[in-house]
C-alpha positions in Angstrom: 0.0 0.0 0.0 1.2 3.5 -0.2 1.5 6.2 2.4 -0.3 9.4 3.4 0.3 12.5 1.3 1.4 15.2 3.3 -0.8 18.3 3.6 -3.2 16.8 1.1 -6.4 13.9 1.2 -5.0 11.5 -1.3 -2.2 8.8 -1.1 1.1 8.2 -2.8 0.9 4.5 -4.5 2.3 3.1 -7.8 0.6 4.0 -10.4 0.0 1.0 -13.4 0.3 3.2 -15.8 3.5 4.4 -15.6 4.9 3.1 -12.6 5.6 5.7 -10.8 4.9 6.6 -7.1 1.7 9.1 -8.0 -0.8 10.7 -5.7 -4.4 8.6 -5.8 -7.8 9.0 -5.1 -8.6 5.9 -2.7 -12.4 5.3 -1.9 -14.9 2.2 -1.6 -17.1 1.3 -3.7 -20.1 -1.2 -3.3 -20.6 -2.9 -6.8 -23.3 -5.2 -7.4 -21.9 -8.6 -8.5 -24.2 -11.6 -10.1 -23.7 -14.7 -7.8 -23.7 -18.0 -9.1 -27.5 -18.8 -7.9 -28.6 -15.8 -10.3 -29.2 -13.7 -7.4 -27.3 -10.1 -7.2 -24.8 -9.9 -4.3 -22.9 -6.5 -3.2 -19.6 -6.5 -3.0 -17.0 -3.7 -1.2 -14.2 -2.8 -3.8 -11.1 -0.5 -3.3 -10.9 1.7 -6.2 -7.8 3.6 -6.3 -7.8 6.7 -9.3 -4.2 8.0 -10.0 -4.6 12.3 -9.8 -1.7 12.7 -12.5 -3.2 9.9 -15.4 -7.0 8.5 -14.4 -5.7 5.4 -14.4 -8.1 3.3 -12.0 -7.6 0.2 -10.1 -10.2 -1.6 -8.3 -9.5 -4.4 -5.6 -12.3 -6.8 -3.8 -11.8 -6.2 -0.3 -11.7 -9.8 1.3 -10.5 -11.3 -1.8 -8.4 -14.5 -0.9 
């Protein structure tokens, strides 16, 4: 993970666009997933946006 930005609400992470340590956007969001009984199923997702590129990253939280 990256660390806090100083003086600033984003974080400093890799960015995999051009892999460099950029400041991100980090926030969850709850995106709704079809299960495999065909019912819907929310799932929490870390979506980290880079502030220099746009490039975007999402993660499952409590993916295994």
């Amino acid at each position: 993970m990256g660390s806090d930005a100083p003086g600033g609400d984003s974080r400093r992470e890799t960015c995999e666009n051009c892999c460099r340590e950029t400041p991100h956007d980090v926030t969850v969001d709850l995106l709704v997933e079809r299960a495999a009984d065909s019912s819907l199923a929310r799932r929490p997702y870390r979506v980290s946006t880079c502030r220099e590129f746009g490039a975007e990253s999402r993660q499952a939280i409590g993916q295994t």
